[in-house]
N, C-alpha and C positions, 0 to 999 in steps of 0.2 A: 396411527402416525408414529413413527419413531421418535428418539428424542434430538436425533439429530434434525430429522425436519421442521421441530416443532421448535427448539433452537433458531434455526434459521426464518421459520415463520415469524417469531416473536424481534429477531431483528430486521427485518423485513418491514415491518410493521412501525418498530422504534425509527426507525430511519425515513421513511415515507411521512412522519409526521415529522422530521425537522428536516425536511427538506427545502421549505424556506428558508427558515432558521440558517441551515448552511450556504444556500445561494448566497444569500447576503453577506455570507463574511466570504467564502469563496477565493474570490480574488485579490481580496488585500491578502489571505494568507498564502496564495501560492507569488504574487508581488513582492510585497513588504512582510511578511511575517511566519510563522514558522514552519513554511514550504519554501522559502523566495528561494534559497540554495539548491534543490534538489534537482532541476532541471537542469541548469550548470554542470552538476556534479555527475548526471546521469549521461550528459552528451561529452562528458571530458573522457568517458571510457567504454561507452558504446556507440558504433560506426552509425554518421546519419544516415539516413534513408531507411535504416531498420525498418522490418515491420513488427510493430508494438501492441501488445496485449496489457492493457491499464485496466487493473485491479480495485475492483474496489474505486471509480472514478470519480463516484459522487454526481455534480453537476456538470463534471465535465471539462471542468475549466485547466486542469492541470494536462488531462491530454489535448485540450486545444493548444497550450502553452509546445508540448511536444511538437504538435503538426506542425507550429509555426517555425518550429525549431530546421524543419524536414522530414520529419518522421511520419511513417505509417501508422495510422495509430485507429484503434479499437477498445471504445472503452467500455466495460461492462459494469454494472452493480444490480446488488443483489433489489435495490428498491428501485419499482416501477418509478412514482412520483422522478427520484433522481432525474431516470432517464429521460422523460421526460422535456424537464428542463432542459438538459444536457441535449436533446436532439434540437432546441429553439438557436442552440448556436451552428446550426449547420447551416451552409447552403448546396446550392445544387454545383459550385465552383470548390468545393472541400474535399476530391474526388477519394484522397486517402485520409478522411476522419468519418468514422462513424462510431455510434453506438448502439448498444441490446442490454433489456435487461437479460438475465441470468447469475444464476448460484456459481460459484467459484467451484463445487463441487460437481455440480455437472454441466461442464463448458461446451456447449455445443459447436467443438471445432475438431478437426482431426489432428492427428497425433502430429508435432513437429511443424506446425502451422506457422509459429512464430520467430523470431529471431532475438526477440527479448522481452522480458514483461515486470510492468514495475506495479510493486503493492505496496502503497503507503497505509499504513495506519487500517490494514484489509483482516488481516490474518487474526486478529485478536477477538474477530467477530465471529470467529468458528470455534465450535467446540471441540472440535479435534484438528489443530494445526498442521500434527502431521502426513495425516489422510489429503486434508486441501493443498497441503505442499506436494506432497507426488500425484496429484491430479494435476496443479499447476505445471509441473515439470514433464509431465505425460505432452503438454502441446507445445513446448517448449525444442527446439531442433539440436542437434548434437550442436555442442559448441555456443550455444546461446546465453542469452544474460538472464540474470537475474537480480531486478534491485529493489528493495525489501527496505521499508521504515517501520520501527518499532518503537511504540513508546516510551519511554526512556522513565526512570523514578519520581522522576519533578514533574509530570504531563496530568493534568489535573482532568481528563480523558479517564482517567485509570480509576477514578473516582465509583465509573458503572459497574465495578464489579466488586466495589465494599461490601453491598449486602451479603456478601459469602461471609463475611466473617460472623452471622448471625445465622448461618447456615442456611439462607434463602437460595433459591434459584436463577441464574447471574445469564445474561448471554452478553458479558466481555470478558475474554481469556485474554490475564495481564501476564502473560510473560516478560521475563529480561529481556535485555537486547543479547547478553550470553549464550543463555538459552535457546534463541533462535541462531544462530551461529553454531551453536554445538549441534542444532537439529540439521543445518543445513551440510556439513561436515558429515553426519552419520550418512545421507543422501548422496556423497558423494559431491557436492560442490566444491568447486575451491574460488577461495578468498579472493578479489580481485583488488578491492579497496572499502574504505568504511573512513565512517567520520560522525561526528556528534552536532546536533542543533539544541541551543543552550538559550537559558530564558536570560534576559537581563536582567544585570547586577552580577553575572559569571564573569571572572577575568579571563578571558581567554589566553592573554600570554601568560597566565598561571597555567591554565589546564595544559596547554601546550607539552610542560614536561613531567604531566604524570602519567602512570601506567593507564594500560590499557582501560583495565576494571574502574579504574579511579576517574576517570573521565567517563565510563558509560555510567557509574552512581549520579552523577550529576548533569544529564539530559533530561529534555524535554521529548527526544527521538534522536536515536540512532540510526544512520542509513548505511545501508551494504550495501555493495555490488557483488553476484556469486557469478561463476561460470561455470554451464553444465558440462562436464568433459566429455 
């Protein structure tokens, strides 16, 4: 087994066992807490009716939130258990929501299938970002979106891949929110819009007028929008 599968097994597995765990917070966080924005933000720059590729979905609830929105949506994750769950919300009247499990790294769809695809909190879970970024963008159609949450310094998420610092073996890749902007730049995307999700006790009409970097040091997630040219 490679160690890229064996990575992915081992998150596979981590995730399948809180897969309750996450049902149950779920929906207050894509509600009330640190998703409630991203829907919003997602339909204020990409055309409804899209048809949507959700990364990394979890139980689901975030691309149910889309369909409700209008959107086409397909959400995959890499843990069975998820899906799951995530298919209990379907019914036989949902005709543009579905889900599958599947690896981000081999998507079982054709080339350009999509018209935009959101990865919240997805991408940190591969060992090699930029490999699953030009797979993502492989089913992704010219002109299409791209919107990407990353966890930001303060996201106590980032916590899964300390044990690096004692040289163990990690499956969370904590990059910046920079970093993934400079990756998505080298690929050829361009910037559409971005913005920061901030824990309470941030003032935000303070963050309001600092630089760019000065604002992504003090997230909890950073969210982009890229567009494929």
């Amino acid at each position: 087994m490679s160690e890229n599968n064996l990575w992915h097994t081992q998150a596979k597995q981590m995730w399948n066992e809180k897969a309750a765990f996450w049902h149950s917070k779920s929906e207050g966080m894509w509600e009330e807490g640190s998703r409630k924005s991203i829907i919003p933000f997602f339909s204020e720059h990409i055309p409804i009716h899209a048809k949507v590729l959700d990364i990394g979905c979890g139980d689901g609830y975030g691309s149910y939130r889309l369909w409700q929105k209008g959107y086409k949506v397909v959400g995959i994750d890499l843990s069975d258990h998820m899906i799951e769950t995530a298919q209990k919300q379907v019914n036989e009247e949902m005709n543009d929501l579905s889900f599958k499990q599947a690896d981000m790294l081999d998507l079982p769809y054709a080339e350009g299938s999509f018209d935009a695809v959101l990865a919240i909190n997805s991408l940190e879970w591969t060992e090699n970002p930029s490999e699953a970024l030009a797979h993502i963008l492989s089913k992704l159609n010219s002109g299409g979106y791209l919107c990407v949450g990353i966890l930001g310094p303060t996201a106590k998420p980032r916590q899964n891949s300390y044990q690096r610092l004692y040289g163990e073996d990690v499956i969370c890749n904590t990059m910046m929110p920079w970093e993934f902007e400079q990756l998505a730049s080298e690929f050829g995307l361009e910037l559409v819009a971005d913005e920061g999700v901030y824990k309470k006790g941030v003032d935000l009409k303070s963050v309001g007028s600092l630089p760019k970097d000065l604002k992504q040091s003090l997230t909890f997630m950073w969210i982009s929008i890229f567009r494929k040219k």
